[in-house]
MILUM-811904 format. One record per residue (C-alpha): residue number from 1; residue in one letter; y, x, z. Coordinates in Angstrom, 2 decimals. Last residue first. Layout:
n|res|Y|X|Z
NUM|A|Y|X|Z $
...
% end
This chain:
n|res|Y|X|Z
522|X|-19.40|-24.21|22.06 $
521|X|-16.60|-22.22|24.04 $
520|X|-15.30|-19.32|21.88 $
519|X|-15.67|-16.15|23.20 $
518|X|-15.34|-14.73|26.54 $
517|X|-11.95|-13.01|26.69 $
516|X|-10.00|-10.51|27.89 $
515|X|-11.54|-7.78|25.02 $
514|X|-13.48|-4.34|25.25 $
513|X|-13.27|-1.90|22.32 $
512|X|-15.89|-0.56|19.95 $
511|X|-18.67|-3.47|20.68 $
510|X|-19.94|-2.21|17.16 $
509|X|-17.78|-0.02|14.68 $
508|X|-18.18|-1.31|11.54 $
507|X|-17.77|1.48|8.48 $
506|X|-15.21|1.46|6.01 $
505|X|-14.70|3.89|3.29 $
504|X|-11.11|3.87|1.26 $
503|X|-9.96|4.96|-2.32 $
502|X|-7.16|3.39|-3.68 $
501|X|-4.88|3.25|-0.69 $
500|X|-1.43|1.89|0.53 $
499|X|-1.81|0.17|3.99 $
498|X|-0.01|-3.64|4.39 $
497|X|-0.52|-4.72|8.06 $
496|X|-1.78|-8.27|8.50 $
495|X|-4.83|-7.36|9.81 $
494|X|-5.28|-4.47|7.31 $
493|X|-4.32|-5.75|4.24 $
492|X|-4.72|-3.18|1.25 $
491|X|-2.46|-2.58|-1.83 $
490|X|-2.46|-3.04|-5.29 $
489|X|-2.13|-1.62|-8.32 $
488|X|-3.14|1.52|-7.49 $
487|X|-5.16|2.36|-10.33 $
486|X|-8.73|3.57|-10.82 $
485|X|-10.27|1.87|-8.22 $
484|X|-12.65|3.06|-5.74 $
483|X|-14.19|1.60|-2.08 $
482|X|-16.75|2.18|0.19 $
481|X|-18.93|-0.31|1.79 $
480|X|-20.38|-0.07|5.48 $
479|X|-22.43|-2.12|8.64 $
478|X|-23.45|-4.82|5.44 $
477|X|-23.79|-8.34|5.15 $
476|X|-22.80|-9.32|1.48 $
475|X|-21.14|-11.94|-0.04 $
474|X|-20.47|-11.73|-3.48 $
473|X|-18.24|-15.22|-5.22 $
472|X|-18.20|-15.45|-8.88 $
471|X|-21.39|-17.95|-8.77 $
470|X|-19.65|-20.19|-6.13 $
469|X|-21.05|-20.60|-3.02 $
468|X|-18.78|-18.28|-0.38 $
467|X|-16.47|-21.26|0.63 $
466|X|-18.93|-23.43|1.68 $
465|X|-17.39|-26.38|3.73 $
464|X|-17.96|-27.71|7.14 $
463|X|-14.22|-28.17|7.96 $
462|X|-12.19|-27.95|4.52 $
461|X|-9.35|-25.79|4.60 $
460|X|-11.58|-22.94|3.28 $
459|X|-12.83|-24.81|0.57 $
458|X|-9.15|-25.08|-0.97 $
457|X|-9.47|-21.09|-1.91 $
456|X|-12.68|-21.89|-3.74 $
455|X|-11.69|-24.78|-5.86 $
454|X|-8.14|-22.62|-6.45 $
453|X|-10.00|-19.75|-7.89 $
452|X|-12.00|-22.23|-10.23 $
451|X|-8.79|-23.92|-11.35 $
450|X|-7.83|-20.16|-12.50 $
449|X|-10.59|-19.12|-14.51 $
448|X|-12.79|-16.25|-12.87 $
447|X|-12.44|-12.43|-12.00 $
446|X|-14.56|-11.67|-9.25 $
445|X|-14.56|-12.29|-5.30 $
444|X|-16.14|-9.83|-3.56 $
443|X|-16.48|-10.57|0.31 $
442|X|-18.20|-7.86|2.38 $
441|X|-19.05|-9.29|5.59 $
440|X|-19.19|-6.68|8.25 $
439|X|-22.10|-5.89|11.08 $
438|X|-21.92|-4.60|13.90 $
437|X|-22.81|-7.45|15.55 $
436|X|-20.05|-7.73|18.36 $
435|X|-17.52|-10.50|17.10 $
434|X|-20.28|-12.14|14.75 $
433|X|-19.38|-13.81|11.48 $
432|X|-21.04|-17.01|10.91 $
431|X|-18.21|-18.97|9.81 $
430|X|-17.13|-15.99|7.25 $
429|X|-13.41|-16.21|5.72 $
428|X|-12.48|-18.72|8.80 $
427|X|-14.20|-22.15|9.62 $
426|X|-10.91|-23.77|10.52 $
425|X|-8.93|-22.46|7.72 $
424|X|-5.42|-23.54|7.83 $
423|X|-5.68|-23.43|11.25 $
422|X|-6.60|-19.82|11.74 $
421|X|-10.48|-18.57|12.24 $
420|X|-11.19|-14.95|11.23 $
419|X|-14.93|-14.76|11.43 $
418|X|-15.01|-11.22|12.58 $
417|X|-15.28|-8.05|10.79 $
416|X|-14.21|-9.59|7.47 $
415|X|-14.49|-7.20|4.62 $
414|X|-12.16|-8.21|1.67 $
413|X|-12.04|-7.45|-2.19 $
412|X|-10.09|-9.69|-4.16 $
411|X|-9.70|-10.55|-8.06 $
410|X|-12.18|-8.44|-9.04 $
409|X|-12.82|-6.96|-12.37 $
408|X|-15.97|-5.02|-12.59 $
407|X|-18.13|-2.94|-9.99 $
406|X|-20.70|-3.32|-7.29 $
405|X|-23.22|-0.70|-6.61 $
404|X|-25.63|-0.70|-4.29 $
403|X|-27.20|2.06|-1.32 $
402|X|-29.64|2.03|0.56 $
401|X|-32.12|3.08|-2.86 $
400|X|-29.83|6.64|-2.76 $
399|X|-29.59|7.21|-6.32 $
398|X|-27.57|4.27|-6.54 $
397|X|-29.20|0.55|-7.04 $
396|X|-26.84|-1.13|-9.95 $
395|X|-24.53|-4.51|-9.77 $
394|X|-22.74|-4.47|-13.37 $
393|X|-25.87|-6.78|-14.74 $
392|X|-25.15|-9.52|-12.70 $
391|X|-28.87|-10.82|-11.13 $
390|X|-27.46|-11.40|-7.92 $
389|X|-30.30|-12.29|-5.00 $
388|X|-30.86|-14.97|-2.61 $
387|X|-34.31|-14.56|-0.23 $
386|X|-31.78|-14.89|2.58 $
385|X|-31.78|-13.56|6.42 $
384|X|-29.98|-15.11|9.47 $
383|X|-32.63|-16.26|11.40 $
382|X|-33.54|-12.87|13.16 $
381|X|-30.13|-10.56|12.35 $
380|X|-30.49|-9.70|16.34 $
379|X|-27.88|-6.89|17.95 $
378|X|-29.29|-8.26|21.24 $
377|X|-26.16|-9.02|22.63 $
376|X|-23.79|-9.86|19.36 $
375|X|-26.62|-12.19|18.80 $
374|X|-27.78|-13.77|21.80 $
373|X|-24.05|-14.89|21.90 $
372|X|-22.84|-15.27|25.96 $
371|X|-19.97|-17.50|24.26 $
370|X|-20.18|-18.65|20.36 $
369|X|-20.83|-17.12|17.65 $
368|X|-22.10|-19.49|14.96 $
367|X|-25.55|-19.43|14.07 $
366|X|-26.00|-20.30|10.40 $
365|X|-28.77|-21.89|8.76 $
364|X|-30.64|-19.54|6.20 $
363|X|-31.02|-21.43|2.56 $
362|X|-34.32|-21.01|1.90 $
361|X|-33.14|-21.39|-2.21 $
360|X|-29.68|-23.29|-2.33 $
359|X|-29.84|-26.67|-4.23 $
358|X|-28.61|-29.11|-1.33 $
357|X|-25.36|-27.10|-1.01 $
356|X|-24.20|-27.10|-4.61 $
355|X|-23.82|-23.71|-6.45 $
354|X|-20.30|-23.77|-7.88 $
353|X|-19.15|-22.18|-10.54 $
352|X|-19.19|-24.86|-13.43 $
351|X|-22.02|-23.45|-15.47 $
350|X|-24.83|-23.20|-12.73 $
349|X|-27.77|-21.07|-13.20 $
348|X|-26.17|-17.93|-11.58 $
347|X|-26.77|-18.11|-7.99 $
346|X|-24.64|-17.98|-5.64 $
345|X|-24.27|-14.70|-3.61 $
344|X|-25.74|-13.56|0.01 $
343|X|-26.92|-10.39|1.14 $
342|X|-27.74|-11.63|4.08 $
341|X|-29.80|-8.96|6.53 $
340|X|-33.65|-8.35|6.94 $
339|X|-32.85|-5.03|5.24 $
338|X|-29.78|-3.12|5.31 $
337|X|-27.65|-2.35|2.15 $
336|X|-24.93|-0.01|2.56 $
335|X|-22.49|-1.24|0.52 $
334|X|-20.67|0.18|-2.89 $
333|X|-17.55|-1.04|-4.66 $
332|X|-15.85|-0.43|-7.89 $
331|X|-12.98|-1.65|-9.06 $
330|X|-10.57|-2.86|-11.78 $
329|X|-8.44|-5.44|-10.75 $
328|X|-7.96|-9.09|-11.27 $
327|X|-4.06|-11.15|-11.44 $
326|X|-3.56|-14.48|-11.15 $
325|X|0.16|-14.45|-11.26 $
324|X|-0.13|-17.97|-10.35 $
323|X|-2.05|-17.31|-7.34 $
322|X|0.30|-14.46|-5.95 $
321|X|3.30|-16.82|-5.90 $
320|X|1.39|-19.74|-4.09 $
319|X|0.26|-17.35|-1.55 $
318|X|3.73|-15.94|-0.76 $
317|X|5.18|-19.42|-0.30 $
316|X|2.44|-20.04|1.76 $
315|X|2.65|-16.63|3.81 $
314|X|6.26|-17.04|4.38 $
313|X|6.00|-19.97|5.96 $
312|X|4.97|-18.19|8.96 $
311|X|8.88|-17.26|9.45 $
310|X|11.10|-18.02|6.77 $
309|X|13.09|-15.01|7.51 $
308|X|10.11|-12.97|6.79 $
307|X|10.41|-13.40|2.94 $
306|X|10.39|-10.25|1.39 $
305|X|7.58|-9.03|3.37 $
304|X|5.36|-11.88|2.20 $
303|X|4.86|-10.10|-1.45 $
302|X|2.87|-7.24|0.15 $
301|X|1.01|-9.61|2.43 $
300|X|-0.18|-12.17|-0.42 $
299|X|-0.13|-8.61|-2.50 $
298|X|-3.34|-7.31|0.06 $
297|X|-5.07|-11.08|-0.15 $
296|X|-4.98|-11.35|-4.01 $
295|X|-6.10|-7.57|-4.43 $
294|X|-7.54|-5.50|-1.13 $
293|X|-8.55|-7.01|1.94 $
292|X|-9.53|-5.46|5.68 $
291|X|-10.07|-8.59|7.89 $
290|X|-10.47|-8.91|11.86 $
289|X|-10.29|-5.89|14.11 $
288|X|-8.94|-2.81|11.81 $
287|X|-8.78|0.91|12.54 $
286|X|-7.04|3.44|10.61 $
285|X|-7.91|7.02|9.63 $
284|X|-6.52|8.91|6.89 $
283|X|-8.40|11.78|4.96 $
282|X|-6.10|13.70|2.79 $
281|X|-7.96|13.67|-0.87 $
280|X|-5.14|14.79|-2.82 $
279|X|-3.10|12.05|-4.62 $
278|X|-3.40|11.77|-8.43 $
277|X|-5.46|8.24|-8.33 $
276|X|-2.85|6.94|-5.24 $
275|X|-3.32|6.76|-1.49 $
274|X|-6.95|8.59|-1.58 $
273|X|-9.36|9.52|1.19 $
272|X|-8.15|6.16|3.17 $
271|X|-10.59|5.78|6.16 $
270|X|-10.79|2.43|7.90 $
269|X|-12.63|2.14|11.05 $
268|X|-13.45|-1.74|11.27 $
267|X|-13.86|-2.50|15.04 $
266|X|-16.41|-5.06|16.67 $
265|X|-15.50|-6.75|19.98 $
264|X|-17.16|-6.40|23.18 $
263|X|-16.31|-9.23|25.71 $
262|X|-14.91|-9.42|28.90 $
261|X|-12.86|-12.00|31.08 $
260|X|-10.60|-10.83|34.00 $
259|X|-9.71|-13.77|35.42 $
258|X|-5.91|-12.76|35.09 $
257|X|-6.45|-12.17|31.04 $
256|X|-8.93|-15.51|30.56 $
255|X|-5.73|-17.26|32.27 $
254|X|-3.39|-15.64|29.61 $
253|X|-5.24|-16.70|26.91 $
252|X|-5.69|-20.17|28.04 $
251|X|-2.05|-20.06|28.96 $
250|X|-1.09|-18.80|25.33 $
249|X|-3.25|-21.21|23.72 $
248|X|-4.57|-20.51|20.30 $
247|X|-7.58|-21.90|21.41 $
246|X|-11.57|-20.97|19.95 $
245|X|-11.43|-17.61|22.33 $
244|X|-12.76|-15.06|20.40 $
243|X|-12.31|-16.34|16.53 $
242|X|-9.26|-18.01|17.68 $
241|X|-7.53|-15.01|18.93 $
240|X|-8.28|-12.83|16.78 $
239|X|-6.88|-15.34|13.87 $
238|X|-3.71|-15.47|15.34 $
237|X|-2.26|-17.22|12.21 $
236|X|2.00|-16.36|12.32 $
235|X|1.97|-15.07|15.76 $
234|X|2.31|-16.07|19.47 $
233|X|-1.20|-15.37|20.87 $
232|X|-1.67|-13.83|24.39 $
231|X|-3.81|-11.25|23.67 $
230|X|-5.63|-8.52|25.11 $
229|X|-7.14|-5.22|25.32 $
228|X|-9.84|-3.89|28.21 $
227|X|-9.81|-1.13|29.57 $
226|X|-12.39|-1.15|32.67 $
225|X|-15.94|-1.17|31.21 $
224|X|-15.44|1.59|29.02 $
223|X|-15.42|2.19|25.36 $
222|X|-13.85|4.04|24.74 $
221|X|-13.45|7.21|26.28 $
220|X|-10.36|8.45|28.08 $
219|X|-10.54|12.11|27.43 $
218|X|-10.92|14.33|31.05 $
217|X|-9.74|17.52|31.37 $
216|X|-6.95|18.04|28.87 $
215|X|-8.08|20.58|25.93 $
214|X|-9.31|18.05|23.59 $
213|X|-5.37|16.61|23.14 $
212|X|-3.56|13.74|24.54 $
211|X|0.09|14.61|24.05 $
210|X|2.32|15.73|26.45 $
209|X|4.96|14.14|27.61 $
208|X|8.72|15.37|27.85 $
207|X|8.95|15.55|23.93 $
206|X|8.23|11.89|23.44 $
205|X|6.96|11.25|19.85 $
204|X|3.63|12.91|21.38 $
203|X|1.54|14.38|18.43 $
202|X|-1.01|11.90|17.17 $
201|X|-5.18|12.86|17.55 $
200|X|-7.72|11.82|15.48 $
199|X|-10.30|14.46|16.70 $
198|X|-11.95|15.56|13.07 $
197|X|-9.43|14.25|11.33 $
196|X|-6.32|17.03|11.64 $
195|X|-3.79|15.27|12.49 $
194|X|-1.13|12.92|11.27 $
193|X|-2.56|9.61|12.01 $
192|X|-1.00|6.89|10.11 $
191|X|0.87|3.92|11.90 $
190|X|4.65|4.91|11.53 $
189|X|3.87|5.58|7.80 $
188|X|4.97|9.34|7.08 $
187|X|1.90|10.58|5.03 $
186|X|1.01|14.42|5.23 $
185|X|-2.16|14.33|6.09 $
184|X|-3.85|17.89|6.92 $
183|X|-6.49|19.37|5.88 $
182|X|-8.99|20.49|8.12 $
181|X|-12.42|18.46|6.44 $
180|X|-15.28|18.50|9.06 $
179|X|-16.03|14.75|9.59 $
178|X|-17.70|14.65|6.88 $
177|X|-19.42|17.39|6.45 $
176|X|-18.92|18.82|2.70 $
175|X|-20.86|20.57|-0.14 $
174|X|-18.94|20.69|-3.55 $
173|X|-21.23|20.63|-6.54 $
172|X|-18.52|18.58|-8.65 $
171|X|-20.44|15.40|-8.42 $
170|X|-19.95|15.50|-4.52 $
169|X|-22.72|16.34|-1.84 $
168|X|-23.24|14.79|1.16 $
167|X|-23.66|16.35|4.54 $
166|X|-24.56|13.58|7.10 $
165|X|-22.66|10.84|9.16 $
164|X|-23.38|7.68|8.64 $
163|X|-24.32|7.23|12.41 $
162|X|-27.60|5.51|12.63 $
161|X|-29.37|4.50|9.45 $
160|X|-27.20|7.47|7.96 $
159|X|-28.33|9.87|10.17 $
158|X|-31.86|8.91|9.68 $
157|X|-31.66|9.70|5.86 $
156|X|-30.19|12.81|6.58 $
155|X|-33.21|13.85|8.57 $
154|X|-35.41|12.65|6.21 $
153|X|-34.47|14.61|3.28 $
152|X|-33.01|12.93|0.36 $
151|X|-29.23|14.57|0.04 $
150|X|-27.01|11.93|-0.40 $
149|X|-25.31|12.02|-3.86 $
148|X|-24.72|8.11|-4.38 $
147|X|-22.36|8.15|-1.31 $
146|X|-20.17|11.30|-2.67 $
145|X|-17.60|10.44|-4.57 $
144|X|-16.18|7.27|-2.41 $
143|X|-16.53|9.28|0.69 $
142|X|-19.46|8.62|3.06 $
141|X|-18.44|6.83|6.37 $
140|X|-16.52|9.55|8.82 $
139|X|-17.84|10.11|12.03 $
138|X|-16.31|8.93|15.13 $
137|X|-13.83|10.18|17.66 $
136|X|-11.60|8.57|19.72 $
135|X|-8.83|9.11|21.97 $
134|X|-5.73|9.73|19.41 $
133|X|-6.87|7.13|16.81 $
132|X|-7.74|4.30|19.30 $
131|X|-5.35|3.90|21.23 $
130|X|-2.17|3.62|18.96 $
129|X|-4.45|2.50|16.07 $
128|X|-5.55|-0.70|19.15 $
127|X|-1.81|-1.38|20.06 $
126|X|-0.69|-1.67|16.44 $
125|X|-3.56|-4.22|15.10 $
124|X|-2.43|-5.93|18.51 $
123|X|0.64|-6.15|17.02 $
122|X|0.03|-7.58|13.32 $
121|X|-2.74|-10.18|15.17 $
120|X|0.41|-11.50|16.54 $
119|X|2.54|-11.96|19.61 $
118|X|2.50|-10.92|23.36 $
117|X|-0.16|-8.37|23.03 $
116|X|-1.34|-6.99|26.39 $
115|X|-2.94|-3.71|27.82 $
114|X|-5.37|-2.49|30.29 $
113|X|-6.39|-1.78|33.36 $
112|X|-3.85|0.52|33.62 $
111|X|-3.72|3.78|35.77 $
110|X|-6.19|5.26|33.37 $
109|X|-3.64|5.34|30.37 $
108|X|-0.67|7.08|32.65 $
107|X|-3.78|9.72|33.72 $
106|X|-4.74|10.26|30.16 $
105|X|-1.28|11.42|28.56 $
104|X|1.05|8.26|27.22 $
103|X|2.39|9.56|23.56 $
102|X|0.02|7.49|21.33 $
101|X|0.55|4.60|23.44 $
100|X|4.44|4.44|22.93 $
99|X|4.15|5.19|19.52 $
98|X|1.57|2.63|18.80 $
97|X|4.08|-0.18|20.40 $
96|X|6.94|0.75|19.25 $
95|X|5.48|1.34|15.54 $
94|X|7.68|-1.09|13.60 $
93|X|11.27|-1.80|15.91 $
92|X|12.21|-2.69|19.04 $
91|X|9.08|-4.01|21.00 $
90|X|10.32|-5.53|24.18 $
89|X|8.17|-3.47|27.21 $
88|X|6.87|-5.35|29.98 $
87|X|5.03|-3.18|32.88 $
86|X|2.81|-6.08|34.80 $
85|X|1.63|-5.71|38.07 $
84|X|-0.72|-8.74|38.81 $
83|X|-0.66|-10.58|42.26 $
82|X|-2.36|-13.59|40.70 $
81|X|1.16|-15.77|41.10 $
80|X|3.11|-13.08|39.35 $
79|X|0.76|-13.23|36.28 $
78|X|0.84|-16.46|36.17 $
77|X|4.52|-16.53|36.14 $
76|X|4.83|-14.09|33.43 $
75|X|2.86|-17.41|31.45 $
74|X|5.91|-19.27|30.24 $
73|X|8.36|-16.14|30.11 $
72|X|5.81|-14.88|27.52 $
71|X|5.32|-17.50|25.83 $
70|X|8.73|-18.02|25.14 $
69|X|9.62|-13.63|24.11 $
68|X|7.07|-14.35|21.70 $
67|X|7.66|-17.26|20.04 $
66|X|11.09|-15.69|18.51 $
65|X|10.50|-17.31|14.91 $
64|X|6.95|-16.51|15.11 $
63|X|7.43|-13.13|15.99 $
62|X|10.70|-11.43|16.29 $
61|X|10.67|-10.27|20.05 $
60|X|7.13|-9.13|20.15 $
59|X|5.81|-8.47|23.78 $
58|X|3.69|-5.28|24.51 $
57|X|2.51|-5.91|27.99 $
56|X|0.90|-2.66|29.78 $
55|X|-1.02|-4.52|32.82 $
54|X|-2.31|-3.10|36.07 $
53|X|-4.11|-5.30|38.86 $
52|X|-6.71|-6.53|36.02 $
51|X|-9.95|-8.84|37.57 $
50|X|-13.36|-7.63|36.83 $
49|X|-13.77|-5.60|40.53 $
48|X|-13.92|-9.35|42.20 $
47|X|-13.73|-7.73|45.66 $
46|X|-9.57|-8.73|45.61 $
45|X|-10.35|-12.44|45.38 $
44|X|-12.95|-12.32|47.88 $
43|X|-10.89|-10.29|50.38 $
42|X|-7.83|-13.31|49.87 $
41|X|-10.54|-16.03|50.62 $
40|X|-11.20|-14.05|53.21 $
39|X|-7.29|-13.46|54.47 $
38|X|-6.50|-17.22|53.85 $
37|X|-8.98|-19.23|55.92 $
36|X|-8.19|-16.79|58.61 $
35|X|-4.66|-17.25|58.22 $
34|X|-5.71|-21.59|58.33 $
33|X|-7.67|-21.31|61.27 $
32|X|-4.83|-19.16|63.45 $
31|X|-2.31|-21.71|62.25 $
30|X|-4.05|-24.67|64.03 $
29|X|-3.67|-28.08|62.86 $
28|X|-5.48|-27.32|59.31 $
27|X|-4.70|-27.48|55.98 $
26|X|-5.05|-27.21|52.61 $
25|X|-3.40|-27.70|48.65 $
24|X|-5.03|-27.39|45.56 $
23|X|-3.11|-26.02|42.83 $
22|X|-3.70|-26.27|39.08 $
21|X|-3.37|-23.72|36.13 $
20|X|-4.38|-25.08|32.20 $
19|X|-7.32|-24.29|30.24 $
18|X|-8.19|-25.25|26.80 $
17|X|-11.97|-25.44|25.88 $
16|X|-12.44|-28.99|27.02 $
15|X|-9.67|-30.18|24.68 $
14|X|-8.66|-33.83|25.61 $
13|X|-10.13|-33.71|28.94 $
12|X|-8.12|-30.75|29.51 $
11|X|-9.71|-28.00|31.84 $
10|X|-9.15|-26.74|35.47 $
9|X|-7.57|-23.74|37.12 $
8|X|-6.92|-21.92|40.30 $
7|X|-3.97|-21.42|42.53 $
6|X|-4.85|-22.34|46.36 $
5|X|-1.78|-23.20|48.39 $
4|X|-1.96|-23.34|51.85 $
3|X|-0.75|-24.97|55.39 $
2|X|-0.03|-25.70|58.52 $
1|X|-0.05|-29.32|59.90 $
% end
């Protein structure tokens, strides 16, 4: 009896979205059968045009206590197995990874079909800035000064429904075009562009390459339908890869990678006109894929630096620190506010904080993302809007009516572009949160008593819970905010990467970047 082996895969009974490899063995009597058997079954594998046959692999060695370099020699096989050319590169130090993109010319990029993070949602925040900010360009989100000074003309107001980009005017008179602005930034952070903004591109750190610059022939664009990125999680929370996949499974991941899964993600740009109050404006550009935070959640990472030899421990011990300290900072915030959108905070009739489930007002019911979402295709807010309102005093209309003013003492600002989902919170920040909306959730969280802070914190460990329902909590549904504080105090959080900054503008970037995966199985 001659015979083959058929690699495929199958799913637990246990966890129906976790999948694990199988074989299924055949044959036949004659050998001539069983070839033929195997070259068009072969043909139909290699006519699937979705499937990768070129890999870039980033692995992590230091993540999750040396997780990385495991799961990868656990799944490598796989990858062998489904014929896949894989170029593995060991990260050595903090920017390998964006380094090593930044400097690849176009051709080197477009003979992948894309590339892998072995380890957290800290390297894959690397992979995507070394990508994205020499290869794409978008317009800037209003500055800080200037989004209440729009000029009122119709064609600027249509710009701003659709791009955000329009000629705004400062308080001091000054007329700008944003993105327009030639200075240069001058910060040395490995992950910082240090170009001129308008193109976002990063010199070549390897002198026998050049870089990608507007004058070569063809400029990957993104996105496409052949790069995709992904993951195969081995970090501290991997909360990309639970919001897209619902497993933090490195063979589910990596099986969704050799399959060739596809899904559009959303992408926070991030741009940092300020690092300190006496800083020059020097517009920086980042890009962000699951949370952007400033206060509690931007020291939680700050102070969790010192500690990385206990490994993802580090952020408990770090939390626990933070929230004692209990400290609130002067802001102020403003988001672009859409109609037919939530715009969601508690209301403020109830003395002890919390606005009980049963007593919301046409409370919206909330449609998870899940795969083949109707909403993150059609781009649909239908269902999802709220008649709730926040009568605080501090939160003003600007001269432009789109635009609202937030400010006070704040204890956290955060903008979660997906839901974030880690197992210590199994909802996320935002269980509703779309992965290709383009849409962010704005989370302000102001200053309150400290057993109230800890009530809300603890409802995101809870399953089913309402986090965002107490009367100091702001949630609002917006495609961008911009940000100012007075001090720099604190820092921001960028997926896990700490990015020094006191005035920002963030704008959601929708279905910026293709992803292995399919979403999380309902």
């Amino acid at each position: 009896m001659h015979r083959f082996v058929i690699h495929g895969i199958t799913r637990t009974r246990k966890r129906p979205s976790t999948w694990v490899p199988c074989e299924y063995i055949f044959g036949h009597k004659d050998l001539k059968t069983c070839k033929n058997w195997f070259e068009r079954l072969m043909a139909c594998i290699n006519n699937e045009g979705n499937r990768p046959k070129n890999l870039m692999v980033f692995v992590h060695p230091l993540c999750g206590k040396g997780r990385g370099v495991r799961n990868w020699d656990t799944v490598a096989p796989l990858f062998d197995r489904a014929k896949i050319k894989t170029k593995v590169i060991v990260t050595e130090r903090a920017g390998h990874a964006y380094d090593t993109l930044a400097s690849l010319s176009d051709i080197e990029l477009k003979a992948l079909d894309g590339v892998v993070a072995v380890g957290g949602d800290g390297l894959f925040n690397e992979i995507l800035n070394g990508i994205l900010s020499s290869r794409y360009k978008a317009s800037y989100p209003p500055t800080p000064e200037g989004f209440g000074y729009f000029e009122s003309d119709e064609n600027c107001e249509e710009q701003i429904r659709n791009g955000l980009n329009c000629s705004v005017r400062t308080p001091d008179s000054a007329s700008t075009t944003f993105p327009g602005n030639s200075s240069k930034c001058d910060d040395h952070e490995p992950l910082l562009s240090t170009s001129q903004p308008t193109v976002l591109e990063i010199p070549s750190q390897n002198p026998s390459k050049e870089p990608c610059t507007g004058d070569q022939d063809h400029l990957v664009s993104f996105p496409n339908d052949w790069f995709r990125l992904g993951i195969i999680p081995s970090g501290s929370t991997d909360a990309i890869v639970l919001s897209t996949t619902g497993e933090r499974d490195p063979v589910t991941s990596a099986l969704l990678i050799i399959l060739g899964r596809r899904m559009s993600l959303d992408i926070a740009q991030v741009v940092r006109w300020k690092s300190s109050p006496t800083a020059e404006v020097l517009p920086t550009v980042r890009y962000a894929a699951s949370f952007a935070g400033y206060g509690f959640y931007g020291e939680v990472i700050r102070e969790s630096e010192n500690y990385r030899w206990m490994g993802p421990a580090r952020y408990d011990f770090s939390g626990t620190m933070v929230f004692l300290k209990h400290r609130s900072y002067e802001a102020k915030v403003a988001f672009l506010e859409i109609p037919n959108t939530n715009s969601l905070t508690a209301s403020a009739d109830d003395v002890t904080g919390a606005q009980p489930l049963q007593s919301r007002h046409k409370k919206s019911r909330k449609i998870i993302c899940r795969t083949n979402c109707f909403v993150c295709k059609e781009a649909s807010t239908s269902g999802q809007n709220s008649e709730d309102e926040i009568t605080d005093s501090s939160r003003k209309i600007c001269e432009n009516p789109k635009w609202v003013w937030s400010e006070g003492r704040f204890l956290s600002v955060g903008a979660a572009v997906i839901s974030c989902r880690n197992e210590r919170a199994p909802d996320g920040l935002v269980a509703d949160a779309h992965l290709s909306d383009g849409f962010l959730h704005l989370l302000l969280i102001r200053d309150c008593p400290l057993p109230l802070y800890l009530w809300h914190l603890t409802q995101f460990t809870k399953k089913g819970s309402d986090p965002l329902s107490f009367k100091f909590v702001e949630h609002h549904k917006t495609p961008a905010f911009t940000f100012i504080s007075s001090h720099d105090e604190s820092v921001w959080n960028l997926d896990g990467e700490i990015f020094q900054a006191c005035e920002v503008s963030v704008q959601a970037c929708r279905g910026l970047v293709n992803l292995f995966a399919s979403g999380p199985e309902v």
